[in-house]
Structures are given as C-alpha cells and as structure tokens.
N, C-alpha and C positions, 0 to 999 in steps of 0.2 A: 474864421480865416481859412481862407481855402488852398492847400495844400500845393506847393509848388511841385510841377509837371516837368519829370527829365527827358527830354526828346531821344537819348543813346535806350533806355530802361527797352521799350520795347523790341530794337533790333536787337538787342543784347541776351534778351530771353528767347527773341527768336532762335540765334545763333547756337543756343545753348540747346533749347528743345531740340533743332538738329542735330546735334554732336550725340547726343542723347540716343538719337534715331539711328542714325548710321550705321549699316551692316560691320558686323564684328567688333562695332567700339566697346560694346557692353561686356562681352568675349574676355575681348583683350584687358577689359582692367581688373578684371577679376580671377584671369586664368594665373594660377601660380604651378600648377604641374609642369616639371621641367622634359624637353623631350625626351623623347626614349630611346634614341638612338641605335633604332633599330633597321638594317638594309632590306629594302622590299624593292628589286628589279623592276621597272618598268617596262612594256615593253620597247622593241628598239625601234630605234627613230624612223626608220624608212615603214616601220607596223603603226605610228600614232598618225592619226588621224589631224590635218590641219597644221601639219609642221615640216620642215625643212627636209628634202629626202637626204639621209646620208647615206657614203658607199656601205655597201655589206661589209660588215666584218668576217673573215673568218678565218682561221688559222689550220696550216696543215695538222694532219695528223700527226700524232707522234712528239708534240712538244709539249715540253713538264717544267712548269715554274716551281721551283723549292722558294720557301719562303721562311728560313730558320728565323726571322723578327721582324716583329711590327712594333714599333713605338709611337705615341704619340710627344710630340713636341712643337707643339702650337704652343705661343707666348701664352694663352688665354685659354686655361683649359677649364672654365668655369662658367661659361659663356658660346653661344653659335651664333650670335646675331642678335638684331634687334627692331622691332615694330614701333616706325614713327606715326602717331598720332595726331591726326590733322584737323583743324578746325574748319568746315565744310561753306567755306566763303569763297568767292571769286579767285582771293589770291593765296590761300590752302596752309593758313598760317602754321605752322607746327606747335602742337598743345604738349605735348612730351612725348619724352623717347623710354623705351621699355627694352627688356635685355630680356634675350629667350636664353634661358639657362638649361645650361646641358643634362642629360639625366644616362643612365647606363651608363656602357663601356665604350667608349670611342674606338679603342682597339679593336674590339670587337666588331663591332661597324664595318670599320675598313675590312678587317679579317673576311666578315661575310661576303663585301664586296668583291673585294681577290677570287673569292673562291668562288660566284658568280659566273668570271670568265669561263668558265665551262661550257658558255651557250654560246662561245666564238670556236668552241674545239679546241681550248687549251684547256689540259690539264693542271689541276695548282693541289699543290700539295703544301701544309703549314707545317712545314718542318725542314732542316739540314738534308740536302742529299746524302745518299748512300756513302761511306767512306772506300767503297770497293773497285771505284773508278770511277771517272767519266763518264759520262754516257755524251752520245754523238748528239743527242736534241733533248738539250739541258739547260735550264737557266736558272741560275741563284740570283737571289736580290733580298737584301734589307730594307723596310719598306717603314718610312716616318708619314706619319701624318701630319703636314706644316699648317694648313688653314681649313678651318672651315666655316664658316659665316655664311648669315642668309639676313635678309633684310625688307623693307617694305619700300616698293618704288609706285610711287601713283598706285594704280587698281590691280598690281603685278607683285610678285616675290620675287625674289633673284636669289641666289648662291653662285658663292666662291668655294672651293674645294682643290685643296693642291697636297698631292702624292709626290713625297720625292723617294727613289730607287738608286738603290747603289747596287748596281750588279756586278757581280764578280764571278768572272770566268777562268777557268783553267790555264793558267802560264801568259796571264795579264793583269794587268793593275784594273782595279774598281774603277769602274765609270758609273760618274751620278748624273741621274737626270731628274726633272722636276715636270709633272703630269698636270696641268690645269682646267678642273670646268667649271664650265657654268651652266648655272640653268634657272630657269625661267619657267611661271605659271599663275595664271588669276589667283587672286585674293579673294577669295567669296567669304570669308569668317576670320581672318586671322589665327587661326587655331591650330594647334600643335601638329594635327594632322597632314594639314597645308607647308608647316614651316619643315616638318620632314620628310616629304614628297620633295620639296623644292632642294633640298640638300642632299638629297637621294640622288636628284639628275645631275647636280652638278656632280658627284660623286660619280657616278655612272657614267661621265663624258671623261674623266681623271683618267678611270679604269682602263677606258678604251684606248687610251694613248700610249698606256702603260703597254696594254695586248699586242698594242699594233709594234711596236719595240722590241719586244718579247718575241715575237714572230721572227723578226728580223733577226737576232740575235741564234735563234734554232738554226736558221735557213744559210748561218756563216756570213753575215751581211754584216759593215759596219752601222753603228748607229748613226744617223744624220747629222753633220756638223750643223751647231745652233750659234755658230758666230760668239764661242767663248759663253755662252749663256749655260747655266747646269740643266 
C-alpha cells in the first residue's frame, strides 16, 4: 500500500530549512550572555558617514556639571529589549520573541555616558559640589535612568533610552526634565554586540539633550518651556 502524500510536508520543510538559514537566527537562539552594559562613544553624528547631519554641539568653556547621584529606576531592571524571530515567508510570521537581558551596572553605563560629555566641552564631575559656594558656571543634577530598551524592527535595531535630571540651582526649586533617544542601526547577526551599539546611540542622543540644557543653565538662561511636560 502506498503511502499517502501531504502536499503542506514539503513547503513546510522548506520554510523550516530557511529559518534555519537566516543570518543571526542560529545566534540568537542560542546566545544566553547577557549584555555588558558597557558605554563606548560613537562618533558624532555630523562625523558618521551616511546619516543625518546634526548641529555641533559644543559648550562654552568653563561649565561644571556635579552629579552627586545616578539611580537607576526603570520598572524592568532585568531586561533591555527583546529580538523578535521571524519566519522568512512573504508575510514574516513571528516564531518567538526573546528578551535581551541586562548584564553589568546600568549605573555605571549612564555614569560613563555623563562623563563622556567632555567631548561637547562640558566638564562633569560624579560627585556633590564644593560646600564653599557657588561658583558662577555650575550645574547640579540627579540623574535616573527611566528606560532603556532596544528591539528588532524588520533588518534594523532601534532603542529607547530616557534620562530624567532634576537640577537644582542656588536660591530655586528643582526643575526636572526627561532626555529621550533613539537610535537606530542594521541588524547583520543579532548579537550582543549589535544590541549595545544600538542602545549606546540612543543613549548618546539622551546625553546630548541633557548637554544642550546644561549649557543653558551656565550661560543664566531659562530652560525651554515644554508645555507642562517634565
């Protein structure tokens, strides 16, 4: 008796051997190292090659951000994102989703970020100002780290990264504001590598907003009203 023949068997295998194939699938279901949460600068945006020119940054001389705390206070401090798995058909079914887990110090992360700003001409210093006075181009701020997430979009990585600052100045109440970037880069492996480059830039776009504020803040300027928003 000869064996009944199922017409899905072969596209089924084929589907399969593809997924199989697919750059980074292999990677990704076996990579269990969580990142390292380490900041490595990029260079800045108007220096990369193939992307959007943005204005120069750069800050006068003579301005000092103290930075007596960094907290982290992300709902999800166990977890940065997560790479969906797709089945390589026409209509790109999703095979599962996978959660990049965090590794080091997130504090730290940010920390090195902050201190980064050096290459706009602000000084940052991780610590309380001096108790000896004032200084005339000074700026304190407590610095939370609220999100950072990075995720898999079609052939692209994205991140979310959001800084909120509460500065507090000499003979005024704290103003808080909240820093958001993003950032964006090919997917070529899915690999830990790739998913903290991509949270590096959105991290890196945070910082810049934070700089650009911080400037302001030296130079006697108030901060932008943002229509009630922190």
């Amino acid at each position: 008796m000869t064996p009944r023949r199922h017409a899905w068997r072969p596209a089924a295998f084929s589907a399969l051997c593809m997924l199989g194939a697919a750059p980074g699938i292999s990677h990704a279901l076996t990579e269990t190292e969580p990142l390292p949460m380490v900041y490595e600068a990029a260079p800045e945006p108007a220096e990369r090659p193939n992307s959007t020119p943005a204005p120069v940054l750069r800050v006068a001389s003579g301005c000092t951000l103290y930075l007596p705390k960094i907290d982290d206070m992300r709902l999800n401090k166990a977890n940065v994102g997560n790479l969906t798995l797709m089945l390589p058909t026409l209509h790109a079914t999703p095979v599962k989703v996978q959660s990049i887990r965090a590794g080091g110090d997130p504090v730290e992360w940010a920390r090195s970020a902050l201190q980064s700003a050096s290459r706009y001409g602000l000084q940052v210093v991780s610590a309380a100002p001096p108790s000896t006075g004032a200084a005339a181009r000074q700026v304190t701020a407590d610095v939370a780290l609220r999100l950072a997430h990075s995720w898999s979009s079609g052939l692209n990585l994205v991140s979310h990264v959001v800084l909120q600052a509460s500065y507090r100045m000499p003979g005024a109440e704290p103003v808080m504001r909240q820093y958001h970037g993003m950032g964006t880069r090919a997917n070529w492996a899915s690999g830990n590598g790739e998913f903290m480059s991509v949270l590096n830039l959105g991290m890196e776009e945070a910082v810049r907003g934070m700089v650009a504020d911080t400037a302001a803040l030296c130079d006697g300027k108030p901060l932008p009203d943002r229509g009630g928003a922190p």
